[in-house]
Every structure is written in C-alpha cells, then in structure tokens.
TORBAVEX-381728 format. One record per residue (C-alpha): residue number from 1; residue in three letters; x, y, z. Coordinates in Angstrom, 3 decimals, always signed. Layout:
N
+-----+-----+----------+----------+----------+
!   i !  aa !        X !        Y !        Z !
+-----+-----+----------+----------+----------+
! NUM ! ala !        X !        Y !        Z !
...
+-----+-----+----------+----------+----------+
END
This chain:
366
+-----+-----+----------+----------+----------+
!   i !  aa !        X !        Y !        Z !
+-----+-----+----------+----------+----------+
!   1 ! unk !   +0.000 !   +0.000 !   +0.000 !
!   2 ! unk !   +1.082 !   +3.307 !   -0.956 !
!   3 ! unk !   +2.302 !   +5.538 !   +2.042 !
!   4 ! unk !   +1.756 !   +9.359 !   +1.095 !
!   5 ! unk !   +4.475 !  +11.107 !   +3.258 !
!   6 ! unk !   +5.291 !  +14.577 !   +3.526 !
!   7 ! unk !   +9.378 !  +15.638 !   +4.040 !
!   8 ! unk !  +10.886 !  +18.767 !   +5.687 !
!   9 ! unk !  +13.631 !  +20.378 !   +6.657 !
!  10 ! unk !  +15.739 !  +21.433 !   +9.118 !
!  11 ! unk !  +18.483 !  +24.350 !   +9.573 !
!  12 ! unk !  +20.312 !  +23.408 !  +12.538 !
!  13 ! unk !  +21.848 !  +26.909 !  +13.300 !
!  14 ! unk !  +22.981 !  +27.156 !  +16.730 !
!  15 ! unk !  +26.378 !  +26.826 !  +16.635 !
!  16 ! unk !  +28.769 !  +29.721 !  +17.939 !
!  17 ! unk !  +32.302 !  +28.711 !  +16.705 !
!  18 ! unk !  +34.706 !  +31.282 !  +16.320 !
!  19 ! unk !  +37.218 !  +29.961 !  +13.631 !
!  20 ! unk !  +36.721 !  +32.877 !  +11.594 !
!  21 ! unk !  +37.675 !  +35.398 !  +14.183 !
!  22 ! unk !  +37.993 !  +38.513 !  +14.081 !
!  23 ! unk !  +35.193 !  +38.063 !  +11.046 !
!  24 ! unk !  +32.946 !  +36.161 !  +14.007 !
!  25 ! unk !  +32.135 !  +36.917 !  +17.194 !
!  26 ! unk !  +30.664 !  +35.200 !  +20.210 !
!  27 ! unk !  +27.102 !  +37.417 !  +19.246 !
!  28 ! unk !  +27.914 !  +37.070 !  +15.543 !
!  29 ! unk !  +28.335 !  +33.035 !  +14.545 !
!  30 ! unk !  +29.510 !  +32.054 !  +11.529 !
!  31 ! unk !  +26.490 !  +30.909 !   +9.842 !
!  32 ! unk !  +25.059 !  +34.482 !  +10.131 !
!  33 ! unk !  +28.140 !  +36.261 !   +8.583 !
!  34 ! unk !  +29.063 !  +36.433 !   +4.623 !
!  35 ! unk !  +31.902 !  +34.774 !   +3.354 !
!  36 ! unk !  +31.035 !  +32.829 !   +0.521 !
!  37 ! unk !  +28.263 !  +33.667 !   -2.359 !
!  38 ! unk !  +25.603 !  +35.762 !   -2.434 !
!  39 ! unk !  +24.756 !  +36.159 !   +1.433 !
!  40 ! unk !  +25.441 !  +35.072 !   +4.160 !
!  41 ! unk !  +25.433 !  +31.121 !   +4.856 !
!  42 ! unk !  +22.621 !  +30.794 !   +6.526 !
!  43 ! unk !  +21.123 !  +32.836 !   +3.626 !
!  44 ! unk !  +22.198 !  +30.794 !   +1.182 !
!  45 ! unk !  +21.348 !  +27.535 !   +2.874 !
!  46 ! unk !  +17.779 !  +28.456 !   +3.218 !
!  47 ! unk !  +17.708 !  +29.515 !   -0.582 !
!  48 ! unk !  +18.946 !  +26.414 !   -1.840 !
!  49 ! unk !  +16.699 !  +24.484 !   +0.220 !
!  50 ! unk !  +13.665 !  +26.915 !   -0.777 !
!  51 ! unk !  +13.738 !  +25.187 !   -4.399 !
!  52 ! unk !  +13.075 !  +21.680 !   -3.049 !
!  53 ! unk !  +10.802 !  +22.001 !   +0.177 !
!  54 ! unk !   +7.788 !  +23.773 !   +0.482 !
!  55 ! unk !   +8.065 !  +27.379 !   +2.463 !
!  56 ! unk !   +6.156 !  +26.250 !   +5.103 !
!  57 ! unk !   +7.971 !  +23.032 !   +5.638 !
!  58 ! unk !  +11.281 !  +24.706 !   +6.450 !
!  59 ! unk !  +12.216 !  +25.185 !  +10.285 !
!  60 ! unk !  +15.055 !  +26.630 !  +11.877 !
!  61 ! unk !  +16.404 !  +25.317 !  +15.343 !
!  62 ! unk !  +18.501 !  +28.353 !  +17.003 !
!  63 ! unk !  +19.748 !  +29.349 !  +19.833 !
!  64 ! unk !  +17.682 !  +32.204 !  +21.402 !
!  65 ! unk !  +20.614 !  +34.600 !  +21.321 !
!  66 ! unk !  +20.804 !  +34.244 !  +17.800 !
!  67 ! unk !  +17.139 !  +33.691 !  +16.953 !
!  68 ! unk !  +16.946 !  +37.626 !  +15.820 !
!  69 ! unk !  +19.357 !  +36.947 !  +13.060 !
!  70 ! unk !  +17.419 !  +34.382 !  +12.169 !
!  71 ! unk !  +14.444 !  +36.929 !  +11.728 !
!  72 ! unk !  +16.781 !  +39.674 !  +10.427 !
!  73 ! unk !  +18.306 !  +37.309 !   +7.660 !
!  74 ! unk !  +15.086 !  +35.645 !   +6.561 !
!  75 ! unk !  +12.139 !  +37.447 !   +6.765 !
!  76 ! unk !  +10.339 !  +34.747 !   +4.457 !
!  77 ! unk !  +10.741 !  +31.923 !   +7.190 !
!  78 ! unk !   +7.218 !  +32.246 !   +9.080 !
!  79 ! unk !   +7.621 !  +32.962 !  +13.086 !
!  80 ! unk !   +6.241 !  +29.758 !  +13.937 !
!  81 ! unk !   +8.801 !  +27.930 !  +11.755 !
!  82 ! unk !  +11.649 !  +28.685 !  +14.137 !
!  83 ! unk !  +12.441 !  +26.928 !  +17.074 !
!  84 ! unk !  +14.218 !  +28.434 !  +19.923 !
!  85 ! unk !  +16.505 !  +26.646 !  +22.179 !
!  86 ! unk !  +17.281 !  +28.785 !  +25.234 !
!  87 ! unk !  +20.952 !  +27.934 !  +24.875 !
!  88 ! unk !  +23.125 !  +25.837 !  +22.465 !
!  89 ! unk !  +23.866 !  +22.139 !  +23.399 !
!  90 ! unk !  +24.589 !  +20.724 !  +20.481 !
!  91 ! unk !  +22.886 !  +19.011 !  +17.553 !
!  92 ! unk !  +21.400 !  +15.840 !  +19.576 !
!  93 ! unk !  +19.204 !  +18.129 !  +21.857 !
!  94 ! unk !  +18.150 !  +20.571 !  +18.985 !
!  95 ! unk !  +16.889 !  +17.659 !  +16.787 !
!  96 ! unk !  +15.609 !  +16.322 !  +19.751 !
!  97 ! unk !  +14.185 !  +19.348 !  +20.468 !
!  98 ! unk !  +12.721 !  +19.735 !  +16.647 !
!  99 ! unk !  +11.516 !  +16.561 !  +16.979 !
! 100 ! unk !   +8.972 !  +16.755 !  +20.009 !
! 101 ! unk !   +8.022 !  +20.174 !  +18.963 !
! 102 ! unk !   +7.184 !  +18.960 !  +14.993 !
! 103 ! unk !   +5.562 !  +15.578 !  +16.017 !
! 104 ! unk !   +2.180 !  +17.916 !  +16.471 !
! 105 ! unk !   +2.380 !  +18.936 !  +12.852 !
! 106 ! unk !   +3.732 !  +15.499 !  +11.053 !
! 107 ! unk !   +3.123 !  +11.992 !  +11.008 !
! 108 ! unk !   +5.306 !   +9.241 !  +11.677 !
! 109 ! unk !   +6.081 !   +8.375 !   +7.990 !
! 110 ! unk !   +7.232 !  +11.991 !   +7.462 !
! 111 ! unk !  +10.571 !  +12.349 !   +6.447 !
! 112 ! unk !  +13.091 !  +15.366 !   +9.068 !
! 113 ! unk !  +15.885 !  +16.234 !   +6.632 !
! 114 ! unk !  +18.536 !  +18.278 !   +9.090 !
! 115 ! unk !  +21.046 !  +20.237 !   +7.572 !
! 116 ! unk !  +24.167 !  +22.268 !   +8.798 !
! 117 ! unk !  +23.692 !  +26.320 !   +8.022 !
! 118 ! unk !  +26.720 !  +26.788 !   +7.553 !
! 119 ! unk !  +27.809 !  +24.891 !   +3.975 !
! 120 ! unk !  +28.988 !  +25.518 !   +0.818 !
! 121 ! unk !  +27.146 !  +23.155 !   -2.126 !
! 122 ! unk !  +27.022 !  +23.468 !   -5.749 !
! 123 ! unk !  +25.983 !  +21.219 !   -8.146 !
! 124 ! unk !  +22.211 !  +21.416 !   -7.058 !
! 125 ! unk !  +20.846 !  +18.676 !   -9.131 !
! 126 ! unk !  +23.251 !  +16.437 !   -8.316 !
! 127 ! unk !  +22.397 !  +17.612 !   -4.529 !
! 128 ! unk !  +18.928 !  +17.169 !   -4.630 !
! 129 ! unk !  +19.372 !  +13.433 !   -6.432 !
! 130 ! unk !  +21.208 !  +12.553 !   -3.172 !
! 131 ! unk !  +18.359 !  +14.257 !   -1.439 !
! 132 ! unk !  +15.867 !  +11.973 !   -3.117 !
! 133 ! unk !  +17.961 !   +8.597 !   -2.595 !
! 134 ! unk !  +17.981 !   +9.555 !   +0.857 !
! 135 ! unk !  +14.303 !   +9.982 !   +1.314 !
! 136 ! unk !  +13.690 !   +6.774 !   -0.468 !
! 137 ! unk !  +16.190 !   +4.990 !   +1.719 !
! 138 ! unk !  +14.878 !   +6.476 !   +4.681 !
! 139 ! unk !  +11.257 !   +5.487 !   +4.251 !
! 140 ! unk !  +12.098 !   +2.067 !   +2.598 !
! 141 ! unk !  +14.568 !   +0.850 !   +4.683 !
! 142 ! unk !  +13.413 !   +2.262 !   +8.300 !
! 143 ! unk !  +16.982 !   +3.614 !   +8.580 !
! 144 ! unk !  +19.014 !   +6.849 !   +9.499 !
! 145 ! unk !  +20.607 !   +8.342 !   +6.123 !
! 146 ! unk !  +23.469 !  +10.358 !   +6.121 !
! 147 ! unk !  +25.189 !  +11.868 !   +3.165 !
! 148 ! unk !  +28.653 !  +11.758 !   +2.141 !
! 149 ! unk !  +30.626 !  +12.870 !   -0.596 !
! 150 ! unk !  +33.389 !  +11.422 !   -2.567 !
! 151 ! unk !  +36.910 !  +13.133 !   -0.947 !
! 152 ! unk !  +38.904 !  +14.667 !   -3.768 !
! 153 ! unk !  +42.145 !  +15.451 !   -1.264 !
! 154 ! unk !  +43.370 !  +14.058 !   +2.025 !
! 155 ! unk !  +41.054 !  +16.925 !   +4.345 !
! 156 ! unk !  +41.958 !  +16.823 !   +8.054 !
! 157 ! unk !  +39.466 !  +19.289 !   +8.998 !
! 158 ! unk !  +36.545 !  +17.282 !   +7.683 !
! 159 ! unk !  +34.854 !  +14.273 !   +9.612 !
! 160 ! unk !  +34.429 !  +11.243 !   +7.605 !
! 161 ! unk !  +32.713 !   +8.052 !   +7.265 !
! 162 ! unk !  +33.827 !   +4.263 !   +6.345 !
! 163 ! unk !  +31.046 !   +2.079 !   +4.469 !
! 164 ! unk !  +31.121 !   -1.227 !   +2.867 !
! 165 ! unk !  +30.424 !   -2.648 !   -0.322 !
! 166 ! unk !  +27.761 !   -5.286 !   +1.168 !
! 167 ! unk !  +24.796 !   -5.541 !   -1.156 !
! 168 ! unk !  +22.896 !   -7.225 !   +1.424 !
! 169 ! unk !  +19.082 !   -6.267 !   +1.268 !
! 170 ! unk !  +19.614 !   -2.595 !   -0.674 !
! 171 ! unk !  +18.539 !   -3.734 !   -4.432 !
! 172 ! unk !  +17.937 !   -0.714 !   -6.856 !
! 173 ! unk !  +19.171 !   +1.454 !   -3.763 !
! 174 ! unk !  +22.854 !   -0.115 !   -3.616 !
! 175 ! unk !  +22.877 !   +0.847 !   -7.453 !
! 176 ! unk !  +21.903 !   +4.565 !   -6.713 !
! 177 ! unk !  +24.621 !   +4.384 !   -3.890 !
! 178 ! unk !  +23.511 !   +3.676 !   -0.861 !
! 179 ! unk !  +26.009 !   +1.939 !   +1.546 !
! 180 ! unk !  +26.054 !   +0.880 !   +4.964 !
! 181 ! unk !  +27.819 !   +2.706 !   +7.372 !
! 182 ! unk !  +30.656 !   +0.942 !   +9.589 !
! 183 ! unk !  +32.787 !   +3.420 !  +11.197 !
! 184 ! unk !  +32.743 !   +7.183 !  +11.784 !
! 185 ! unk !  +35.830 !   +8.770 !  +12.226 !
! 186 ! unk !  +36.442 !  +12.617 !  +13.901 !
! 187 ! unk !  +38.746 !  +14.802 !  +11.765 !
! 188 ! unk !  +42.193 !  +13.109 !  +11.413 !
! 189 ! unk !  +45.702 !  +13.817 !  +10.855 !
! 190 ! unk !  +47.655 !  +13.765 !   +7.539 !
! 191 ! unk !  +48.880 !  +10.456 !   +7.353 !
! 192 ! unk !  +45.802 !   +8.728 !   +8.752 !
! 193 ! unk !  +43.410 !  +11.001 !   +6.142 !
! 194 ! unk !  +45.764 !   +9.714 !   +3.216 !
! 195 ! unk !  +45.115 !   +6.477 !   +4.644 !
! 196 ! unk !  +41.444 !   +6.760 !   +4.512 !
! 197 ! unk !  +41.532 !   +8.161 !   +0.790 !
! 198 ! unk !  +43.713 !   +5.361 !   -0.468 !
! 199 ! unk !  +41.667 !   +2.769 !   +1.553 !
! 200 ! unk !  +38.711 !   +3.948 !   -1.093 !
! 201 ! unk !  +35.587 !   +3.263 !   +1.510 !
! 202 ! unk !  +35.695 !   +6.385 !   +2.815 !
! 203 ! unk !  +33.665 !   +9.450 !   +2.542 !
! 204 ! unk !  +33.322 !  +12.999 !   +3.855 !
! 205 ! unk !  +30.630 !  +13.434 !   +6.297 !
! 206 ! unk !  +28.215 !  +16.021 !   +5.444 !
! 207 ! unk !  +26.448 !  +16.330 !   +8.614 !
! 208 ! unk !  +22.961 !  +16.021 !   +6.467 !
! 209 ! unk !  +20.478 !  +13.264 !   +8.267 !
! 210 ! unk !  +17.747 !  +11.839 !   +6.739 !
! 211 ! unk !  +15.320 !   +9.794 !   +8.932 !
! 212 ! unk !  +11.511 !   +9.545 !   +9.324 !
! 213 ! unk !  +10.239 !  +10.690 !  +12.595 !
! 214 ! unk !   +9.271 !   +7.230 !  +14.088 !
! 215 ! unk !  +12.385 !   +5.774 !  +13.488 !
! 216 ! unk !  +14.197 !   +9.080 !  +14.622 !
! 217 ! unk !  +11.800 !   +9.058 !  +18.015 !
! 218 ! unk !  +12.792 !   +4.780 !  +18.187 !
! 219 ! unk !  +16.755 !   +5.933 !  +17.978 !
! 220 ! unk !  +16.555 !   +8.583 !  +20.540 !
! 221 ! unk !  +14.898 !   +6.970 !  +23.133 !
! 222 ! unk !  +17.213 !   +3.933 !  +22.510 !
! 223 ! unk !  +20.441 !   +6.103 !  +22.669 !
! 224 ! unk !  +19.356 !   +8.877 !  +25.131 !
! 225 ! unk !  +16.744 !   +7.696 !  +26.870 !
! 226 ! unk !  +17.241 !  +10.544 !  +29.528 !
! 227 ! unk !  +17.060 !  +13.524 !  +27.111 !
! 228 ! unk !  +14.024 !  +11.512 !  +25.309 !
! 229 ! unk !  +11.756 !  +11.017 !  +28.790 !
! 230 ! unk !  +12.840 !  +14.922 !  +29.797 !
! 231 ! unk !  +11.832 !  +15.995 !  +26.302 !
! 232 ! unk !   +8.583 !  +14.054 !  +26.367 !
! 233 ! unk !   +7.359 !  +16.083 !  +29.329 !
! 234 ! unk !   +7.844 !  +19.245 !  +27.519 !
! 235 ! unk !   +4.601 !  +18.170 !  +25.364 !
! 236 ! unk !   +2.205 !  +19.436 !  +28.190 !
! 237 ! unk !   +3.706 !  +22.583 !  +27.782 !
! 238 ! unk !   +3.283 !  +23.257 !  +24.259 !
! 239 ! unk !   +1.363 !  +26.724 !  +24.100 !
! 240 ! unk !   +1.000 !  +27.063 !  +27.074 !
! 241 ! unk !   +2.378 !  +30.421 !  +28.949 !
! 242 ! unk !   +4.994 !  +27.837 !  +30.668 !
! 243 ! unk !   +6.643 !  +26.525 !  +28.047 !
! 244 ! unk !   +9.791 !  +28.932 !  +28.380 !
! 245 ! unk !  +10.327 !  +28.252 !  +31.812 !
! 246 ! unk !   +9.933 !  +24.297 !  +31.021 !
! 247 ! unk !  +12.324 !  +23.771 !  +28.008 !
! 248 ! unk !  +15.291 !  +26.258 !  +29.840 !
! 249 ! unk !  +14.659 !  +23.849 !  +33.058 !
! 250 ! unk !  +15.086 !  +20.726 !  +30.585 !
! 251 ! unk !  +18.256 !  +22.017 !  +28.734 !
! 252 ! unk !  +20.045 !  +22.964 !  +31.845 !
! 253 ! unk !  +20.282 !  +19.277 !  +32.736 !
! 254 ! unk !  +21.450 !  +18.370 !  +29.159 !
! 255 ! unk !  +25.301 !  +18.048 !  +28.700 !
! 256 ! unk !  +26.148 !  +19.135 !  +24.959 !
! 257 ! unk !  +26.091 !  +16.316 !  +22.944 !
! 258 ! unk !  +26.284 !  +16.032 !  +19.005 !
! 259 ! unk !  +23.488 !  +13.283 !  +16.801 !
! 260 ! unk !  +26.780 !  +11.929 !  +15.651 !
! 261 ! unk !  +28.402 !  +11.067 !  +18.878 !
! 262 ! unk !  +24.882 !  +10.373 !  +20.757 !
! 263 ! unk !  +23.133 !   +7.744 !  +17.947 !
! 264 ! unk !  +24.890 !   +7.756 !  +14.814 !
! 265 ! unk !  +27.917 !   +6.121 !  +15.817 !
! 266 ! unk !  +25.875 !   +3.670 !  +17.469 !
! 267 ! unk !  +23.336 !   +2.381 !  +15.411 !
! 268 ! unk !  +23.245 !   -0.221 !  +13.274 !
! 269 ! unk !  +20.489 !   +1.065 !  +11.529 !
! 270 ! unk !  +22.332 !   +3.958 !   +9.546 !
! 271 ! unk !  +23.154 !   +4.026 !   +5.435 !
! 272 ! unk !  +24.903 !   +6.559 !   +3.636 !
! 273 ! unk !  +23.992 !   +7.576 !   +0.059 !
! 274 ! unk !  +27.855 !   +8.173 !   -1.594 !
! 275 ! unk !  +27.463 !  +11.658 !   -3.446 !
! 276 ! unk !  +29.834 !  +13.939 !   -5.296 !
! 277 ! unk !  +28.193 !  +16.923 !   -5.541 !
! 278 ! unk !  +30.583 !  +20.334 !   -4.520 !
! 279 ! unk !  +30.579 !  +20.350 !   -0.935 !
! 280 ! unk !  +32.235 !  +21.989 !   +2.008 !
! 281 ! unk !  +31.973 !  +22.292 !   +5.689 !
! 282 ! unk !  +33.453 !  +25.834 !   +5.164 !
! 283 ! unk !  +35.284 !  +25.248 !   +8.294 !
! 284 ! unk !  +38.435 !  +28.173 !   +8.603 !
! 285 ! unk !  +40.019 !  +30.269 !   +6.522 !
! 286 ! unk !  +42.071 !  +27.869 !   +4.790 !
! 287 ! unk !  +39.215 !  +26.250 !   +3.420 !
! 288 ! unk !  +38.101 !  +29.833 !   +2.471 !
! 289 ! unk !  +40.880 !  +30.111 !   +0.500 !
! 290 ! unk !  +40.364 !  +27.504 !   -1.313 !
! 291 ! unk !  +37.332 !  +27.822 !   -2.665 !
! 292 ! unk !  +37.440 !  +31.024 !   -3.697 !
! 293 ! unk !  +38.348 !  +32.796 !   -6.860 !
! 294 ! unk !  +42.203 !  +33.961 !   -7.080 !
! 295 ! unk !  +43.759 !  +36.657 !   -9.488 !
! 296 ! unk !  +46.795 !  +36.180 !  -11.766 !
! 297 ! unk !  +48.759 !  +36.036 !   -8.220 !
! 298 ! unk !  +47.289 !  +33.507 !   -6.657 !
! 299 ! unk !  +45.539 !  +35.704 !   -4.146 !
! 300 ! unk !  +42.275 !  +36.075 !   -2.851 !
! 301 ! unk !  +41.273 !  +40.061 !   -1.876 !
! 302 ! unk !  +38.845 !  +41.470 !   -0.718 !
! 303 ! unk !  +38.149 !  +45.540 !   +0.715 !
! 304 ! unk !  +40.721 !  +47.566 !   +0.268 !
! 305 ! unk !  +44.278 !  +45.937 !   -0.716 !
! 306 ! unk !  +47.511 !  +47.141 !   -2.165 !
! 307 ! unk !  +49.347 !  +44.562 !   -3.269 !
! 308 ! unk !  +52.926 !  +43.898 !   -4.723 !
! 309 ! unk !  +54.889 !  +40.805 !   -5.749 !
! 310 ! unk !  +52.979 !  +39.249 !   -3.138 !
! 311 ! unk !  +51.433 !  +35.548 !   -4.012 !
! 312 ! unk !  +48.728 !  +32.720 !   -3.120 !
! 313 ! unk !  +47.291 !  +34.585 !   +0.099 !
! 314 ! unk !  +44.301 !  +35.755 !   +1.626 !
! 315 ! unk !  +43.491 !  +39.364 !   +2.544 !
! 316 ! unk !  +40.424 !  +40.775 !   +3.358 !
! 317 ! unk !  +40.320 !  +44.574 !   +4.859 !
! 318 ! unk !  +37.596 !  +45.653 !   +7.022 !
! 319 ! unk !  +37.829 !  +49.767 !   +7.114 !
! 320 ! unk !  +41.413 !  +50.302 !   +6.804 !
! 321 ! unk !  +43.404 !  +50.084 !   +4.153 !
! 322 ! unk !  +45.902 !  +46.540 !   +3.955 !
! 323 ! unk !  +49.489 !  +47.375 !   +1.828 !
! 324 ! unk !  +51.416 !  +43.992 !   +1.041 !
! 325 ! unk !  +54.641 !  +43.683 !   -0.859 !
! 326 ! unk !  +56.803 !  +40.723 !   -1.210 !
! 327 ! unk !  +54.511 !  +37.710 !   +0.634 !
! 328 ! unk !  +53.368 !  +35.025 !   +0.099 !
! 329 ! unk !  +51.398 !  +31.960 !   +1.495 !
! 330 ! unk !  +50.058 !  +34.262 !   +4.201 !
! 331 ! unk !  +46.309 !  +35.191 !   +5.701 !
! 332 ! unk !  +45.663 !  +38.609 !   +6.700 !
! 333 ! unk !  +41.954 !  +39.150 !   +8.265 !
! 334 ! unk !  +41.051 !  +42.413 !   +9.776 !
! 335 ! unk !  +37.991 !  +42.768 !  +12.183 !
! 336 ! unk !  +36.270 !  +45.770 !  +13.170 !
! 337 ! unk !  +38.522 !  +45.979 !  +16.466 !
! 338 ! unk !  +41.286 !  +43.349 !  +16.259 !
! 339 ! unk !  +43.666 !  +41.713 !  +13.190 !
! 340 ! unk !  +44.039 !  +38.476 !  +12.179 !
! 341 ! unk !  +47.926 !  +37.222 !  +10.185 !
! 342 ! unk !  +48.504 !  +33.890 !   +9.928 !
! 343 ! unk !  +50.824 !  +31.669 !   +7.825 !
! 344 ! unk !  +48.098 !  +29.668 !   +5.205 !
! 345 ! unk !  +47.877 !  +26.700 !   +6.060 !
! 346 ! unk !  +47.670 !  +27.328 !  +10.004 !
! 347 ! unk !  +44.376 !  +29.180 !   +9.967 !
! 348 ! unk !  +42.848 !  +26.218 !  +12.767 !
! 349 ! unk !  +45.474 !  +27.338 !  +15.310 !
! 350 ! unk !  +42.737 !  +30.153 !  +15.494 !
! 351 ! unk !  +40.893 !  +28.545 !  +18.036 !
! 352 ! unk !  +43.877 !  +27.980 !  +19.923 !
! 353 ! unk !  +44.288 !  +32.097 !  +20.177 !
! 354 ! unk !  +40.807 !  +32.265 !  +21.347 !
! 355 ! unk !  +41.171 !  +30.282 !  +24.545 !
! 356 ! unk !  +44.306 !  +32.560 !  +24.933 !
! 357 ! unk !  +42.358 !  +35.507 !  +24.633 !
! 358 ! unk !  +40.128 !  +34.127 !  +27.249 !
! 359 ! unk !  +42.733 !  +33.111 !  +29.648 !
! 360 ! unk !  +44.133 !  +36.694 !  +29.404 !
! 361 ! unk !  +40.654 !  +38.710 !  +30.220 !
! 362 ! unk !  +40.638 !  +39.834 !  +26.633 !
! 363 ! unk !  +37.161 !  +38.971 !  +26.252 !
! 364 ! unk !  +36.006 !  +42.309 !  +24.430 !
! 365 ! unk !  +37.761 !  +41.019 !  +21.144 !
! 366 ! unk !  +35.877 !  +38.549 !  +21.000 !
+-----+-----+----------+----------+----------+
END
C-alpha cells in the first residue's frame, strides 16, 4: 500500500564557533556572517533548500541569542517555523528538540531532513538526487541516512565516514549508492586522512540526516533515553504560557552532545547515500581560501588591498586600508577591532588564540 508522506527540513543553526575570528564573534556566529556567495550562509542555505521544500515546511532550530538573526536574515521563514533553544547544546538536543516540537504537525512516515547552516554546495541537481535517494532509503529501509561525498584530497578538517560494499538487502538502492555505514571517524591527521583516501571506503561526512520521525523518536529513546523522557514532558507545555520556563529547566540538565556522537555512531540502523556533488563544511580560513576565486597572483582580496609581488594569500580589509609587498602563502583578516595574520595553512590554530584571549581577560575582542 502506498504511504503518502510529507518531508521537511531542518536548519540546525545554533552553533557559535569562532574559527573565523575577528570576522565572528561570540554574538555574531559564523552561519550568520558572509563569506562565501551571495549572502550570508545561513542565507544561502535556506535559498537552496527553498527550491526543493515547500516554504512552510522549512524550520530553523537556534539558539535564542541568535534567533533575531534568524528573523533579520530571513524574513520569508514564518515565526512559527523557528524553534528556539534557550541555549546551544549541540545538535542531539536541537533535533531532539525539533523533533517533540514537529511531532504535532507530522506523522510518523514523514521524512526530518537536518542540515548544517553553515555549507557551501554546488551542483544542485546532483544535490537534490542525493536528497531523493535519501528519502527513499529512509522510508524504505526504516533507517538513518546520512550523506557523504566522494573526498577529492586528504582533508583533516573534515569528519568522515567508512562504508562497505555489502549488497545485502539494498537492491535498486545499492545501485543509486547507498552503503552501509561501519565506522565514523572525527577529523584526522595527515597520514591517517591519506590512509582513509587510499583505503577507497571512505567518505566525507556532510552532517545532512535523513530519517523519518518514528524511526528518529525509536533511535533517541534507545540512545538517550534521559534527554528523550525529559523531552517528552515538555509536550504538556506546548502553548502554554509555561513553556519557556519548562524547556530552559530541561536544557540545563542536558550536557552538549552532538546526533553523531549520541546515535549515529551507534546504530546499526544507519546508510549513507555516496554523493559527489561540490561540498564543504566551510570550516576556517584555509578552506576559504580555497574555494574562492584567485587573481593572476594567486591571491584572494577582498576591501581595500595594495598589493605587490605578493602571491597565493588571503586578505580581506575591514575599514582600513591593507598594503602587502613581497609575501606570500600568508592570511591577513582584519575585524572591526582586532587583526588576524597567519601563515596559510595554520588558519585552525585560530581557536587555539581564542582560549588565549580568554585566559588573558581579553574577552572584548571577542
């Protein structure tokens, strides 16, 4: 019997990373910042997925800090279409979150598509092919779907998955790529991301799940069955002038946890449809530099920029004018109050001169 099931998405947009300080800020996340495309990435997340969901079957899940830049950025996205965590713990909780809160307006067989804000994708047909093998594996197959894509380089900022070439039950889904997951690895070092490339079952983890709501409901209780029980009592809540109160009093006894860590990595249950569509996590400024468009020298400018005999850097200038001569392989990034060189190639030691910042009270740069 035919099923009719409804999908939808979700922008999971809480994070507050800092890796492209002085650009970021702890009240300015990445995701609500422009650094690649049109607008910013939350922006341009939430007009790609515009062409392949209906309006009203986009959400957002966002911290309440950030939640005005959510209304500032997209001021198509109905009200009631974003949901407001009262602080960030990660992506488990959100979805978690999402998940309780949609379960009034979907049915079990509906299909929760989750998505990072803050990528880079091209190649939208190909996309929204691995969109659809997804969905059909999803519902099909009762299983968690992630995507991955084909890696191109060794990446050690990028998390990636292992999957095997078992046919098993798939059928026509094994042809369209679907694989089932064995291993998830966090980001690794050189030699042990050359090892995955040349090993050739491994992908890039986009951080997209696919999964219908009963099965997601099933997973969560079976993997946090603490967060699911406290979550469940938020239902008699639901429009109700206590609800505030009742969610921040459930997410102060949630540790941060991420949907990776907390059921991903621990079900059996989970396929991933092998894509190669252009993807990035957009992660620092290295990977910035990458993807964007050089001139004859191998730079990438932006603002105002002198530069001479200078080569294959990044400069971006804020208010002030940047001069350069005789460089190369270098990152300049100037904020509105602080400045940003590194040597390319060493732009994720930026985190490392955050906590320093912190340890030395210099908390108004950031």
């Amino acid at each position: 019997m035919y099923i009719l099931m409804k999908k939808f998405a979700v922008i999971m947009a809480g994070g507050s990373g800092l890796r492209f300080w002085p650009k970021t800020k702890e009240k300015l996340p990445k995701q609500f910042i422009h650094l690649y495309g049109d607008g910013t990435l939350i922006q341009n997340t939430f007009k790609r997925l515009e062409t392949y969901f209906s309006m009203e079957d986009i959400y957002v899940v966002v911290n309440e800090a950030f939640s005005f830049l959510v209304k500032e950025q997209l001021p198509d996205l109905p009200n009631d279409n974003i949901i407001i965590e009262p602080f960030g713990k990660n992506t488990a909780p959100a979805l978690g979150l999402v998940s309780t809160i949609l379960s009034q307006r979907y049915s079990d067989e509906d299909i929760m598509l989750a998505f990072p804000a803050d990528q880079e994708i091209s190649n939208l047909g190909e996309f929204f092919n691995s969109l659809d093998v997804a969905i059909e594996a999803a519902h099909s197959k009762d299983s968690i779907v992630t995507i991955g894509i084909a890696p191109t380089r060794p990446e050690t900022q990028f998390g990636y998955i292992q999957f095997n070439e078992n046919r098993n039950s798939l059928g026509e889904l094994f042809d369209n790529g679907v694989r089932f997951c064995t291993t998830f690895a966090e980001k690794p070092d050189l030699e042990t991301a050359k090892r995955f490339i040349e090993s050739g079952d491994f992908l890039w983890n986009s951080g997209i799940v696919v999964v219908k709501m009963n099965i997601f409901k099933e997973a969560y209780s079976e993997y946090l069955p603490y967060y699911f029980e406290q979550l469940n009592t938020l239902k008699d809540y639901i429009s109700t002038d206590k609800y505030d109160e009742a969610l921040e009093k459930i997410y102060m006894k949630f540790n941060p946890i991420s949907i990776d860590y907390a059921i991903l990595e621990k079900s059996d249950k989970v396929l991933v449809v092998m894509s190669s569509f252009s993807w990035s996590d957009l992660g620092n400024w290295d990977e910035l530099y990458r993807l964007s468009l050089k001139d004859a020298r191998n730079n990438v400018i932006e603002g105002e920029v002198i530069s001479i005999n200078s080569s294959n850097s990044l400069i971006i200038s804020n208010k002030n004018l940047i001069c350069i001569a005789g460089i190369e392989d270098i990152i300049v990034v100037e904020g509105d109050d602080s400045l940003l060189i590194c040597k390319r190639g060493q732009s994720e030691q930026v985190q490392e001169l955050i906590e320093i910042m912190r340890k030395k009270q210099l908390k108004k740069y950031l």
